[in-house]
PDB file of N, CA, C and O in Angstrom:
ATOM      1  N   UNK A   1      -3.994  30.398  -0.768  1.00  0.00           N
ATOM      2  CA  UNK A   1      -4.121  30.059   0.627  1.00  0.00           C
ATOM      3  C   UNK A   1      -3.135  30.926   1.411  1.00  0.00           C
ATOM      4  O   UNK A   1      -1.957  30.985   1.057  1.00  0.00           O
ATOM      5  N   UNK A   2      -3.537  31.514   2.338  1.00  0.00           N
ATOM      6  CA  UNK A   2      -3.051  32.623   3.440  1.00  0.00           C
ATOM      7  C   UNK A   2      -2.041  31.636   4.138  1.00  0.00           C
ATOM      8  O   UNK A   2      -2.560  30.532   4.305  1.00  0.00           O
ATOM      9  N   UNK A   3      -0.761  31.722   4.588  1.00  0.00           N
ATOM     10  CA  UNK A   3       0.127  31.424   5.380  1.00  0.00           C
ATOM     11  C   UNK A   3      -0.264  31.720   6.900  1.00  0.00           C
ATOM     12  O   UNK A   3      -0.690  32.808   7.289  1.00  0.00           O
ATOM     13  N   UNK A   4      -0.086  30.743   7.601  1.00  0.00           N
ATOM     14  CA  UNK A   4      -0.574  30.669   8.898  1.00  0.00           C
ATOM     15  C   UNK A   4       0.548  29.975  10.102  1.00  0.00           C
ATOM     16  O   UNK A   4       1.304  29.018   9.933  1.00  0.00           O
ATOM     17  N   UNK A   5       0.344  30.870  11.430  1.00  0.00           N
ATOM     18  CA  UNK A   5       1.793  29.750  11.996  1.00  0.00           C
ATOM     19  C   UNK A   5       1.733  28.797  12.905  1.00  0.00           C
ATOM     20  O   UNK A   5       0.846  28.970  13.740  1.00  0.00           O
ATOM     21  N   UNK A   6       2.407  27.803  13.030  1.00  0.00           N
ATOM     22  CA  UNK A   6       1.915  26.534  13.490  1.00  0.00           C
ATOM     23  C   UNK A   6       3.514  26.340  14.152  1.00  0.00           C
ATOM     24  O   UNK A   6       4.687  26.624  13.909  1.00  0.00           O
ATOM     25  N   UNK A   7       2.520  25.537  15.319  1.00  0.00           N
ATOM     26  CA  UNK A   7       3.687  24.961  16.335  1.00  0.00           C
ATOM     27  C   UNK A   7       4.263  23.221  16.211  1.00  0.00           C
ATOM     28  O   UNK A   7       3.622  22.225  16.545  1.00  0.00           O
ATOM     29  N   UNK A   8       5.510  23.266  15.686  1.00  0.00           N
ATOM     30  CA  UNK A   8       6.001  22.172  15.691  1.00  0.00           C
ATOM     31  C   UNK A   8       6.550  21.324  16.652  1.00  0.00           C
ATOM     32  O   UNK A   8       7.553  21.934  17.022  1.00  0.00           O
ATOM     33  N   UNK A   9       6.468  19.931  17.482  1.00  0.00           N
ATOM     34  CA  UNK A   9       7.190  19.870  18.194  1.00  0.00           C
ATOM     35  C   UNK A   9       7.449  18.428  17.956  1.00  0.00           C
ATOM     36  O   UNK A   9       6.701  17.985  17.084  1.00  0.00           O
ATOM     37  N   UNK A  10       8.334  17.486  18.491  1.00  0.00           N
ATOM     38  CA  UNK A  10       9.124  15.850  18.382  1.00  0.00           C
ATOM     39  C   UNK A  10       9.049  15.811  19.789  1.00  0.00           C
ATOM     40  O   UNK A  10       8.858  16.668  20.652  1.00  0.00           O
ATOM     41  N   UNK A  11       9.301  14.272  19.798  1.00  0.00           N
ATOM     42  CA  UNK A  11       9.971  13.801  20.675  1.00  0.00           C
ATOM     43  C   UNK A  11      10.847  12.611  21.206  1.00  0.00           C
ATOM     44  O   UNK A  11      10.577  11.432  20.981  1.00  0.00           O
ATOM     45  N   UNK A  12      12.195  13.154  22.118  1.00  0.00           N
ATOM     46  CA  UNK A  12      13.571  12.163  21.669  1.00  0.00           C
ATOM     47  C   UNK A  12      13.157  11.969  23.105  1.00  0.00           C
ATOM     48  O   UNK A  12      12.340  12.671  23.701  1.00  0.00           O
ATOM     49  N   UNK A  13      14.062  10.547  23.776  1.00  0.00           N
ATOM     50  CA  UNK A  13      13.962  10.429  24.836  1.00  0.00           C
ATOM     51  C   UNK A  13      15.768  10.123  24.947  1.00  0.00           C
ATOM     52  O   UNK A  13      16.507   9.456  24.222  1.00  0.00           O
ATOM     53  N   UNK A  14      15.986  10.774  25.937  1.00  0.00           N
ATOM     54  CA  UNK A  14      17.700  10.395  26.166  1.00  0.00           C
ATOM     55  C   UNK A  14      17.714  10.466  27.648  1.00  0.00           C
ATOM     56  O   UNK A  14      16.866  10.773  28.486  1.00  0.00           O
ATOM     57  N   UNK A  15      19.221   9.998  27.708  1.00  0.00           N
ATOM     58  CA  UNK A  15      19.228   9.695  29.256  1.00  0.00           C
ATOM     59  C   UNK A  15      20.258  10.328  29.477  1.00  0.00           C
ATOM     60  O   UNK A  15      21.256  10.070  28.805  1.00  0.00           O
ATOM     61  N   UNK A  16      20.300  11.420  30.569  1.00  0.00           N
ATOM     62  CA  UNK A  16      21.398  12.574  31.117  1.00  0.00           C
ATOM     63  C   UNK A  16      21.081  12.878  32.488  1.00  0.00           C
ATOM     64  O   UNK A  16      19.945  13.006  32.943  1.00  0.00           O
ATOM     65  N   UNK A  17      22.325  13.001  33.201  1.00  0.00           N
ATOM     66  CA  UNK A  17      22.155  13.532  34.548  1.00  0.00           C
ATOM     67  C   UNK A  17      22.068  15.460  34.658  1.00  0.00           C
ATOM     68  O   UNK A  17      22.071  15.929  35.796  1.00  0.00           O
ATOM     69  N   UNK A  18      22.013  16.219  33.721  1.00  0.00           N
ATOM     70  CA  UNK A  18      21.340  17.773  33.823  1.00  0.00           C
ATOM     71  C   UNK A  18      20.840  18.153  32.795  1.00  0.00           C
ATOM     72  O   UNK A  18      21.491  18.007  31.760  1.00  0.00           O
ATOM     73  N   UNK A  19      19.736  18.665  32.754  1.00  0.00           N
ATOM     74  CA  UNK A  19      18.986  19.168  31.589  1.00  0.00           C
ATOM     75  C   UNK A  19      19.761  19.775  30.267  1.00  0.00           C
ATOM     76  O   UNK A  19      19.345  19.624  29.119  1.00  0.00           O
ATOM     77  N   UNK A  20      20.686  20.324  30.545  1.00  0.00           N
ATOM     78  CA  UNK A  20      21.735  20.792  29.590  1.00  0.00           C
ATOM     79  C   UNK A  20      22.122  19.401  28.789  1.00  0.00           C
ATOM     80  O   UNK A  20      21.963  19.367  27.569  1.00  0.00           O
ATOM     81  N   UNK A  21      22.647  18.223  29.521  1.00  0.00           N
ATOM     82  CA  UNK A  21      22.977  17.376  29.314  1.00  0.00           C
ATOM     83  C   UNK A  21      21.807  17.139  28.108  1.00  0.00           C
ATOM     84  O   UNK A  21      21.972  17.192  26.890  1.00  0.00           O
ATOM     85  N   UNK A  22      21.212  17.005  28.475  1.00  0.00           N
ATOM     86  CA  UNK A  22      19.562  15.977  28.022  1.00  0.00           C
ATOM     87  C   UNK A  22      19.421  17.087  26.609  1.00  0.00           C
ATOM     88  O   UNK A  22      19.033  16.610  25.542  1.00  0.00           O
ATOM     89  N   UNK A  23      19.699  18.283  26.691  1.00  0.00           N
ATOM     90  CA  UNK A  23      19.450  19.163  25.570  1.00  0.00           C
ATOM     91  C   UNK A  23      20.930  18.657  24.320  1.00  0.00           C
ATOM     92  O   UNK A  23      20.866  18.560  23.094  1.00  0.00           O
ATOM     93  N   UNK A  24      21.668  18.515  24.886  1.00  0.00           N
ATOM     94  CA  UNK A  24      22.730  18.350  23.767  1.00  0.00           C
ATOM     95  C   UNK A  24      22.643  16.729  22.873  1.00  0.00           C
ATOM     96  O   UNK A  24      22.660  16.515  21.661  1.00  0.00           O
ATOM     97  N   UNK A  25      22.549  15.795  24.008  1.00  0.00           N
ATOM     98  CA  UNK A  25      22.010  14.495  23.798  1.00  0.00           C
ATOM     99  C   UNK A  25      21.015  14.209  22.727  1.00  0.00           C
ATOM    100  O   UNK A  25      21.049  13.220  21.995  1.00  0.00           O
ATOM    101  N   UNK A  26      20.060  15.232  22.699  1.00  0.00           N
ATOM    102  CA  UNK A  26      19.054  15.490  22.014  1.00  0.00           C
ATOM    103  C   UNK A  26      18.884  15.836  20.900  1.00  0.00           C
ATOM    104  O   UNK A  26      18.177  15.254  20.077  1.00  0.00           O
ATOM    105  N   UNK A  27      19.737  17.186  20.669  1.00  0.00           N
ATOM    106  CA  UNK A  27      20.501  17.785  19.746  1.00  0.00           C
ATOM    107  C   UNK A  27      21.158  16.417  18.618  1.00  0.00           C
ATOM    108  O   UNK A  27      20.832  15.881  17.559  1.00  0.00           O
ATOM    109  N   UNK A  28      22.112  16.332  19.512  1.00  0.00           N
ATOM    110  CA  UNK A  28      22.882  14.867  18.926  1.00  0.00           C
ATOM    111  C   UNK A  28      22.475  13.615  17.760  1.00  0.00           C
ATOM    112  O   UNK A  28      22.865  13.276  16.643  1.00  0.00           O
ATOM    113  N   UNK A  29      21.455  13.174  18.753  1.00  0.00           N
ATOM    114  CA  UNK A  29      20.441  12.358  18.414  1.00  0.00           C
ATOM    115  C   UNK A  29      19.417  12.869  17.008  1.00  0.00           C
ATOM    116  O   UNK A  29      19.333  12.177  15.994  1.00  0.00           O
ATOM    117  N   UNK A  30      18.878  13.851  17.139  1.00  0.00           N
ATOM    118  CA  UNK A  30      18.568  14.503  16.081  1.00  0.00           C
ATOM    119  C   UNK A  30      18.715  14.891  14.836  1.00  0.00           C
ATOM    120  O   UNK A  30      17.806  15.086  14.030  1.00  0.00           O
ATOM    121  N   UNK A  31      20.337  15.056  14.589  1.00  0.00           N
ATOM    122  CA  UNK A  31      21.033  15.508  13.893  1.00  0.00           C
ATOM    123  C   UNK A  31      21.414  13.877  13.049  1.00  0.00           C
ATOM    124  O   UNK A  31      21.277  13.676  11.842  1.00  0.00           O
ATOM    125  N   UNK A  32      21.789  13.110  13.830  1.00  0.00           N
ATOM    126  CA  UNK A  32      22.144  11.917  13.416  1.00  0.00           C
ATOM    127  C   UNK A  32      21.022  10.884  12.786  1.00  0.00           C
ATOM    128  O   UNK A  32      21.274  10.008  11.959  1.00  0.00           O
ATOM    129  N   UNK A  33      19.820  11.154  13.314  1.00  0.00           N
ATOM    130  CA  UNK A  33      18.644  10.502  13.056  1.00  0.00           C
ATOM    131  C   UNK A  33      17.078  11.395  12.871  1.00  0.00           C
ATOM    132  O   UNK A  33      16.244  11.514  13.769  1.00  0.00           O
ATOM    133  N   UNK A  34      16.999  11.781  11.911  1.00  0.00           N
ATOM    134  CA  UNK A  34      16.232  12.861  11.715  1.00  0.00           C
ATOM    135  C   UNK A  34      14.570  12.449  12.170  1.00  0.00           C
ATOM    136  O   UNK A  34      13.969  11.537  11.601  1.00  0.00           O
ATOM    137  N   UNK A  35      14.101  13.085  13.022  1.00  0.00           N
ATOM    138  CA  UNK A  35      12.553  12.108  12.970  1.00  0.00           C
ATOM    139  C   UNK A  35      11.507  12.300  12.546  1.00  0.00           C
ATOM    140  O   UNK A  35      11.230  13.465  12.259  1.00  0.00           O
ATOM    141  N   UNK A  36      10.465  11.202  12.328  1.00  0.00           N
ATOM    142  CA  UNK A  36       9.924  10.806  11.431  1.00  0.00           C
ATOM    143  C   UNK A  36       8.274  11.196  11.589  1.00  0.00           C
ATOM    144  O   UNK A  36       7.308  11.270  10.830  1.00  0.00           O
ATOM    145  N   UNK A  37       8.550  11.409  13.096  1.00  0.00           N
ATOM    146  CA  UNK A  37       6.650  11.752  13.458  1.00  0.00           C
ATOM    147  C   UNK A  37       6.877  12.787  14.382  1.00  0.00           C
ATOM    148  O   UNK A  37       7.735  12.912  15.256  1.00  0.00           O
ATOM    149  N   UNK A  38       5.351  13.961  13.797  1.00  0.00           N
ATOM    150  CA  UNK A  38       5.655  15.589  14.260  1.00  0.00           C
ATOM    151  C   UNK A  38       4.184  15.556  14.907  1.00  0.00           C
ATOM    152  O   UNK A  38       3.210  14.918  14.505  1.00  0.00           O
ATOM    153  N   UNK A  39       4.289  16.474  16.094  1.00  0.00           N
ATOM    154  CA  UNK A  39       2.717  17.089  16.353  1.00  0.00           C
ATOM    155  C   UNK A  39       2.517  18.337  15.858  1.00  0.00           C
ATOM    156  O   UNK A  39       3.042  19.305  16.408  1.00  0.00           O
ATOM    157  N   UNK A  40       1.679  18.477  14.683  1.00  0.00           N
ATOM    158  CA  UNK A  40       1.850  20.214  14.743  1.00  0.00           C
ATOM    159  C   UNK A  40       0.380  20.602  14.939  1.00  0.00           C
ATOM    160  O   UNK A  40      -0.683  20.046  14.665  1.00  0.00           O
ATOM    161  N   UNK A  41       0.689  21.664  15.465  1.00  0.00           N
ATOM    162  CA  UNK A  41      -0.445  22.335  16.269  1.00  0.00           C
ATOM    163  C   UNK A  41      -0.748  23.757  15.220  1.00  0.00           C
ATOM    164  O   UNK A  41       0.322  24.364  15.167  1.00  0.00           O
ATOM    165  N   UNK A  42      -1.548  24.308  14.589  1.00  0.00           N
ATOM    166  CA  UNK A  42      -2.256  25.295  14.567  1.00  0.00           C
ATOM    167  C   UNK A  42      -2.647  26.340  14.950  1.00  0.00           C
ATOM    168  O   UNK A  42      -3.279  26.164  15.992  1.00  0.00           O
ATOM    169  N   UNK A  43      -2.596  27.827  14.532  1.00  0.00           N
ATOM    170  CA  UNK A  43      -3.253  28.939  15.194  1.00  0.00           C
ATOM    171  C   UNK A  43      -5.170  28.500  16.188  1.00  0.00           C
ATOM    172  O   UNK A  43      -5.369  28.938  17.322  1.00  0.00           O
ATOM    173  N   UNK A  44      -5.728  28.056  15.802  1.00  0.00           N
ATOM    174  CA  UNK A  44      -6.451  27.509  16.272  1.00  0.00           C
ATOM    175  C   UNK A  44      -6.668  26.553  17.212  1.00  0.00           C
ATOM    176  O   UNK A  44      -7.727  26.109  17.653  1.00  0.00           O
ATOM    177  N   UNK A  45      -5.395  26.256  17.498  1.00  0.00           N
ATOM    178  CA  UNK A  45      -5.203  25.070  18.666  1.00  0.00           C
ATOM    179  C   UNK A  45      -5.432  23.750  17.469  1.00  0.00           C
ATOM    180  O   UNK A  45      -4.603  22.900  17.794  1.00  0.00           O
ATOM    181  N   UNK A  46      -5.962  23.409  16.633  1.00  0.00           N
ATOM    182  CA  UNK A  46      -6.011  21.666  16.144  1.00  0.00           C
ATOM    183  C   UNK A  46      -4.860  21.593  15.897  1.00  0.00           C
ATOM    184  O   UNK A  46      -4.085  22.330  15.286  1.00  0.00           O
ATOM    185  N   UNK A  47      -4.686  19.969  16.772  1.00  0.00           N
ATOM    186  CA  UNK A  47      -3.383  18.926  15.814  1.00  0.00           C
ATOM    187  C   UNK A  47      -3.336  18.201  15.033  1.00  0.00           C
ATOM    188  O   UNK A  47      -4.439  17.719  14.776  1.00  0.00           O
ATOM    189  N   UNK A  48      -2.548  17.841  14.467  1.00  0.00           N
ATOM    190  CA  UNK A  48      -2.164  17.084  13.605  1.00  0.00           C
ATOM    191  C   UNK A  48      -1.239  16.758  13.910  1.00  0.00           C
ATOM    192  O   UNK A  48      -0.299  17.358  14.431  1.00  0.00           O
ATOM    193  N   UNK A  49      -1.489  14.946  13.399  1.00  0.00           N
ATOM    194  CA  UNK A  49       0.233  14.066  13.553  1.00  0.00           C
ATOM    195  C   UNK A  49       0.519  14.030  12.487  1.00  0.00           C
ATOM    196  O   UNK A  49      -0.290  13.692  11.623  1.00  0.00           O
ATOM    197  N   UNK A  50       1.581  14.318  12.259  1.00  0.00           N
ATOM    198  CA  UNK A  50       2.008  14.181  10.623  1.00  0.00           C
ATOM    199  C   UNK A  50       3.578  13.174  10.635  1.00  0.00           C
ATOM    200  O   UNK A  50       4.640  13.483  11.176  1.00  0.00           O
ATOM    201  N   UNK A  51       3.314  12.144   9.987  1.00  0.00           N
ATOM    202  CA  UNK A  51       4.728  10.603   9.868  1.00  0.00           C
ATOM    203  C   UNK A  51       5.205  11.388   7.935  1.00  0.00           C
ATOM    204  O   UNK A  51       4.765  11.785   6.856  1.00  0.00           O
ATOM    205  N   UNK A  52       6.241  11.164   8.661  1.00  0.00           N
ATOM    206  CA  UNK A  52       7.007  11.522   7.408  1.00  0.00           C
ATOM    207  C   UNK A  52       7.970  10.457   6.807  1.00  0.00           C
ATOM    208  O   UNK A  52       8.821  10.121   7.630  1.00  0.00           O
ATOM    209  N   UNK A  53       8.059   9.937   5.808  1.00  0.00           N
ATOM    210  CA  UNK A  53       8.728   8.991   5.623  1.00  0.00           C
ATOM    211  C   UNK A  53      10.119   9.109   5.890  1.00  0.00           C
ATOM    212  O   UNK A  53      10.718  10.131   5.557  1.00  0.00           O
ATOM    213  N   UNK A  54      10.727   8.106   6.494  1.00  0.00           N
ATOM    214  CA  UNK A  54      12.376   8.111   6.362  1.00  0.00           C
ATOM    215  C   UNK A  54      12.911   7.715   5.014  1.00  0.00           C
ATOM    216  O   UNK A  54      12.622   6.869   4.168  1.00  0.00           O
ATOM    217  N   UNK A  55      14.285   9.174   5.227  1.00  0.00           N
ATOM    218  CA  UNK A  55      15.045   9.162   3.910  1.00  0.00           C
ATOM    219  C   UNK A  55      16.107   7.776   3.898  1.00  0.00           C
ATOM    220  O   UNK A  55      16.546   7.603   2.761  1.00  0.00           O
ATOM    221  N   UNK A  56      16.453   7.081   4.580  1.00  0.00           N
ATOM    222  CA  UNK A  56      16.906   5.971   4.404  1.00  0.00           C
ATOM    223  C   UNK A  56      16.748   5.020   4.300  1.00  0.00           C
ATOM    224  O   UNK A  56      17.570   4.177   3.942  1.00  0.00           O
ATOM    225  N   UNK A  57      15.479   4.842   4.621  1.00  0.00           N
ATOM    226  CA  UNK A  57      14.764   3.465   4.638  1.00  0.00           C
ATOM    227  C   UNK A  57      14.104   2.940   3.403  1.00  0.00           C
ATOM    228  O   UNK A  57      13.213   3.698   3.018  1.00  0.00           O
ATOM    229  N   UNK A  58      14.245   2.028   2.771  1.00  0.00           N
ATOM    230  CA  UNK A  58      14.505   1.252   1.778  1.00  0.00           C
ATOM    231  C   UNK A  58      13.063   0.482   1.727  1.00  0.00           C
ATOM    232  O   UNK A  58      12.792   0.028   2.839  1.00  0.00           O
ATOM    233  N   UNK A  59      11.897   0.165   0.581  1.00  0.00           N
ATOM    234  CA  UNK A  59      11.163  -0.791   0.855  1.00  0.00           C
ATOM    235  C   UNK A  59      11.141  -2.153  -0.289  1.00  0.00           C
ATOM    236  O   UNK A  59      10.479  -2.160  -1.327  1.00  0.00           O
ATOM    237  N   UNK A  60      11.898  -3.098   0.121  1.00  0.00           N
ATOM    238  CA  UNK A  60      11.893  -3.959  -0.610  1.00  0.00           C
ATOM    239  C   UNK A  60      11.229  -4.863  -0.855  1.00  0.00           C
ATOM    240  O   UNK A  60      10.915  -5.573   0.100  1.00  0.00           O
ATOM    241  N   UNK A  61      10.639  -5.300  -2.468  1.00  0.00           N
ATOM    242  CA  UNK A  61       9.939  -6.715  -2.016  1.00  0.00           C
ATOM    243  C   UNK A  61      10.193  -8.074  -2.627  1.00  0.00           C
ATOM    244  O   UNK A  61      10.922  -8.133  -3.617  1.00  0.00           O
ATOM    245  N   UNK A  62       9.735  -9.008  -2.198  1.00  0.00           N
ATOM    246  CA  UNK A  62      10.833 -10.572  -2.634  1.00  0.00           C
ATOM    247  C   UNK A  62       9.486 -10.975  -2.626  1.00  0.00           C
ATOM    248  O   UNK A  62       8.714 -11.078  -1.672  1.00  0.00           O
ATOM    249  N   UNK A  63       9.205 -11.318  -4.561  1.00  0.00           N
ATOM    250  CA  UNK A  63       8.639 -11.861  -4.937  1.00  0.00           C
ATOM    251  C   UNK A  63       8.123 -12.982  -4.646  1.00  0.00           C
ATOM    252  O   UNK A  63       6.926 -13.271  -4.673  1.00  0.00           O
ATOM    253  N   UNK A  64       9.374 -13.913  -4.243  1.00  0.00           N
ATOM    254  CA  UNK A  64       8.445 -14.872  -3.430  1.00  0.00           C
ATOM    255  C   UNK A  64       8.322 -15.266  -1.932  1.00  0.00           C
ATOM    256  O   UNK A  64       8.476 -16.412  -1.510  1.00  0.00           O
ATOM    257  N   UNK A  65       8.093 -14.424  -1.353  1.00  0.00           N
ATOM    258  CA  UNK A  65       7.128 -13.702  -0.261  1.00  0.00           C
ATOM    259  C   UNK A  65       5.456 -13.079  -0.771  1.00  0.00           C
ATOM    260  O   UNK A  65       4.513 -13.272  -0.003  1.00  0.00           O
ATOM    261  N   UNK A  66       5.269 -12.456  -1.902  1.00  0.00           N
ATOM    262  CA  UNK A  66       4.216 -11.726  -2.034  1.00  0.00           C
ATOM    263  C   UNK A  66       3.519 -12.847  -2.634  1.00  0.00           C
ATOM    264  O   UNK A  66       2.645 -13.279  -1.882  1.00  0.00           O
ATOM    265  N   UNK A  67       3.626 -13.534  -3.868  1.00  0.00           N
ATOM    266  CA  UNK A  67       3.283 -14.570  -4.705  1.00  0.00           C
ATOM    267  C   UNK A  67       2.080 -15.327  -3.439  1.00  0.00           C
ATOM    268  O   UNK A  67       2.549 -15.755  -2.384  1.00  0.00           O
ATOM    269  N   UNK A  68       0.808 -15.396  -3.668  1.00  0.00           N
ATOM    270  CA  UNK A  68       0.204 -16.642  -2.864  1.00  0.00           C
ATOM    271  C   UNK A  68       0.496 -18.088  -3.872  1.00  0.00           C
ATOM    272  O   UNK A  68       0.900 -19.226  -3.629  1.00  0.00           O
ATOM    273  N   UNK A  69       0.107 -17.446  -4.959  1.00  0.00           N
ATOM    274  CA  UNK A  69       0.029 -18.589  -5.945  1.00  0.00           C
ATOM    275  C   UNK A  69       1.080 -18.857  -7.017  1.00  0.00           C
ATOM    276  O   UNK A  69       0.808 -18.921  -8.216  1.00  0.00           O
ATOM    277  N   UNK A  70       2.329 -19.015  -6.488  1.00  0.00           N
ATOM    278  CA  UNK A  70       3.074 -19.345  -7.856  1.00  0.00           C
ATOM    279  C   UNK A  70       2.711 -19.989  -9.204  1.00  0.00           C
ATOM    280  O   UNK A  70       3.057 -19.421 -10.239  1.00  0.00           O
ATOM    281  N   UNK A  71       2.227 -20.813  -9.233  1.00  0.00           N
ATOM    282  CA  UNK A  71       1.509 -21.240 -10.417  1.00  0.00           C
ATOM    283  C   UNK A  71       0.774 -20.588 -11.554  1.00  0.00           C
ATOM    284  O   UNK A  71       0.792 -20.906 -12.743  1.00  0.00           O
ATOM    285  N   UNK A  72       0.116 -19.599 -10.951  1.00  0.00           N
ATOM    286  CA  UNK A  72       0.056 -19.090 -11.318  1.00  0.00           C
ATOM    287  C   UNK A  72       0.397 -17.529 -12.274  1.00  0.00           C
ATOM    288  O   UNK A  72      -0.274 -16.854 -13.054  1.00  0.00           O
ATOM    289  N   UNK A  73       1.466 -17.455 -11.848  1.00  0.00           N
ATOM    290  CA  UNK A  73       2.624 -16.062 -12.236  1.00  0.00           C
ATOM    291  C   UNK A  73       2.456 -16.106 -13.407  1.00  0.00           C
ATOM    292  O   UNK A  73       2.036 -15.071 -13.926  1.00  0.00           O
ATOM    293  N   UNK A  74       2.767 -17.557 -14.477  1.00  0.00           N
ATOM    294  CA  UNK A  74       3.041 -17.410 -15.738  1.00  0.00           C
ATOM    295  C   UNK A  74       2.003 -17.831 -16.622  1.00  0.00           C
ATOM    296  O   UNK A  74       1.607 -18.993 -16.707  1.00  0.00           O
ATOM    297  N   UNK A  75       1.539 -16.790 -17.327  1.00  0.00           N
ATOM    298  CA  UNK A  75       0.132 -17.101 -18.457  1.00  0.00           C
ATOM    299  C   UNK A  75       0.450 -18.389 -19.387  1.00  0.00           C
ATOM    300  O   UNK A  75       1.580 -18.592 -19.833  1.00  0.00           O
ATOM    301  N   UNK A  76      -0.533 -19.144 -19.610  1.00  0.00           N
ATOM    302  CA  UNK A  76      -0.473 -20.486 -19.862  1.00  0.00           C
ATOM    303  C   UNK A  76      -1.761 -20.242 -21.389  1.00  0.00           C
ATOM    304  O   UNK A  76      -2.023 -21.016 -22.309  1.00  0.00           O
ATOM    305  N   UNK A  77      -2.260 -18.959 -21.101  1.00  0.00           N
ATOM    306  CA  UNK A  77      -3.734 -19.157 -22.243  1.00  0.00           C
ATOM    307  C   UNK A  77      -3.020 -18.306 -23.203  1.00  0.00           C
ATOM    308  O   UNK A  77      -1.950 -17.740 -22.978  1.00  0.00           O
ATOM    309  N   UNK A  78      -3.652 -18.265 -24.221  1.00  0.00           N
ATOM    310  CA  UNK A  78      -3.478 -17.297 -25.353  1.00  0.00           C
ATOM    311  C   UNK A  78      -3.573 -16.086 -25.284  1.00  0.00           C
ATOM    312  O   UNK A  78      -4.632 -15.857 -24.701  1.00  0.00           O
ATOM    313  N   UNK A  79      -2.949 -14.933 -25.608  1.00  0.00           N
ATOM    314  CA  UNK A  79      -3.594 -14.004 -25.670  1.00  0.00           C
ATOM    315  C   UNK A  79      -5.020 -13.792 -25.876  1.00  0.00           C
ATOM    316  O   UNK A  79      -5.558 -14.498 -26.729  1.00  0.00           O
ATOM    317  N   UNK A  80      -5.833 -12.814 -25.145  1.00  0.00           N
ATOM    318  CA  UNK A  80      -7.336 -13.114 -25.553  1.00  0.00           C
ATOM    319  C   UNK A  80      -8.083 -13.456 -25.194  1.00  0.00           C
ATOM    320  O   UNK A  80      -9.228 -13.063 -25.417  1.00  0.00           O
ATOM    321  N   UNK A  81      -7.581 -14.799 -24.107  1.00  0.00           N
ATOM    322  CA  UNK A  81      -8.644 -15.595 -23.496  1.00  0.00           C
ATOM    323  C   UNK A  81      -8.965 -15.307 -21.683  1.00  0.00           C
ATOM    324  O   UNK A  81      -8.262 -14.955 -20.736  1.00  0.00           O
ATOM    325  N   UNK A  82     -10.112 -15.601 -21.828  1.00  0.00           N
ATOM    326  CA  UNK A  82     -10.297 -15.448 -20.535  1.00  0.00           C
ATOM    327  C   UNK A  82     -11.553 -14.345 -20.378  1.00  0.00           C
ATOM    328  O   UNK A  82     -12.119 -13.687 -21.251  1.00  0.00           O
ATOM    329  N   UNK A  83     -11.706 -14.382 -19.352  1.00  0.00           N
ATOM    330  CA  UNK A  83     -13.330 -13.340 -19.307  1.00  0.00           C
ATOM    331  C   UNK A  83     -13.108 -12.786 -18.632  1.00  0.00           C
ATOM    332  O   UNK A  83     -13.899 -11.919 -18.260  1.00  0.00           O
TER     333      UNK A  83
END
């Protein structure tokens, strides 16, 4: 597959009284919190959103939260049985 170049862009929202301001803020913000959803655009003009997972974010799960049926969790038949 041929390498092709594509336009990346984010977006932060910060609050500054001069654009300079708003660029460093940004900067800032960025650096500290890397983000997670990109538009990239194509030689062809198509986009794509592309979500990237965050590197810090953790997905945990608590068994009993997921469980509908506790009672069920623990096999009670023999090996074997069942259809």
């Amino acid at each position: 597959m041929s390498k092709q170049r594509f336009s990346v862009t984010m977006t932060v929202s910060v609050e500054a009284e001069t654009p300079q301001e708003a660029a460093e803020a940004a900067s800032a913000e960025l650096t500290k919190s890397p983000p997670t959803k990109f538009d990239v655009v194509d030689e062809s003009g198509s986009t794509f959103h592309v979500i990237r997972e965050h590197p810090h974010r953790s997905v945990d799960t608590i068994e009993s939260e997921v469980v509908q049926y506790p009672e069920f969790m623990e096999n009670d038949a023999p090996p074997g049985a069942g259809g």
